[in-house]
N, C-alpha and C positions, 0 to 999 in steps of 0.2 A: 504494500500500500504506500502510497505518495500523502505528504502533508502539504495543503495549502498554504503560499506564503500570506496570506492575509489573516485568517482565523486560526490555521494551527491543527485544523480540524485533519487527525489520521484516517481517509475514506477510500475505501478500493476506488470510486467512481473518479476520481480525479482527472483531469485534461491538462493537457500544455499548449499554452500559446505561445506561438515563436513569430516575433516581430520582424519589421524589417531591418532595422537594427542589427539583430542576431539574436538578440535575447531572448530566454525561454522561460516561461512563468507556468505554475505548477498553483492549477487550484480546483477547489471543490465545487464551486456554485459558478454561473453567469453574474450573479450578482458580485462577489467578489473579485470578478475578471473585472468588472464597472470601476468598482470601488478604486482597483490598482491602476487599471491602464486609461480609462475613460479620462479624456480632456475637459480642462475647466473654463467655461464661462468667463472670459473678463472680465463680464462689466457683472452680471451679479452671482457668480461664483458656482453655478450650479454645474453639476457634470455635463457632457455633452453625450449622448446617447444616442441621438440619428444624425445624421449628417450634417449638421453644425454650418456654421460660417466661415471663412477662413479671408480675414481683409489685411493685408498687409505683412503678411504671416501670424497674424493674431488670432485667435481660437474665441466663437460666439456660439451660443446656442441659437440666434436667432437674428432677423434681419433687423429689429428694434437693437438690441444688444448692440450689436454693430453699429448703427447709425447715431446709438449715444455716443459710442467710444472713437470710433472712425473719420469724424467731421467728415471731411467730402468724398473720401473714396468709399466711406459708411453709406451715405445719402444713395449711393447707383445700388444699393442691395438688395434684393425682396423676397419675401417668403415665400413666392407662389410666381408662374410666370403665365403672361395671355390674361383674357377678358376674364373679369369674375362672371361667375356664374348666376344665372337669375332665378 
């Protein structure tokens, strides 16, 4: 059995993620893969879980995040792209 490096927990079920990096991380849950490797929020710190922002090399959860933090190259971001929907 493998221990997770976030909780500690010794579980046969265990997984490894190997980054692009090279790095190998050894854990029990999805949720503790989040915890370790998941990118933070900027502007209000939350983890980033789908596919996030990325403005200037900086890391958002969202197109508001961004456009707080970003001034002009924030401004060209958005959450959705084409007509809203009626």
């Amino acid at each position: 059995m493998a221990i997770c490096e976030v909780c500690e927990n010794d579980y046969w079920m265990t997984f490894e993620v190997r980054t692009v990096g090279g790095g190998v991380h050894t854990f029990d849950s999805f949720e503790c893969a989040a915890h370790k490797l998941a990118p933070i929020c900027e502007h209000c710190q939350v983890k980033i879980l789908g596919h996030g922002v990325e403005v200037s090399g900086r890391f958002f959860c969202c197109a508001h995040c961004a456009r707080s933090k970003e001034g002009t190259e924030g401004t060209q971001v958005r959450d959705s792209v084409g007509a809203r929907p009626s």
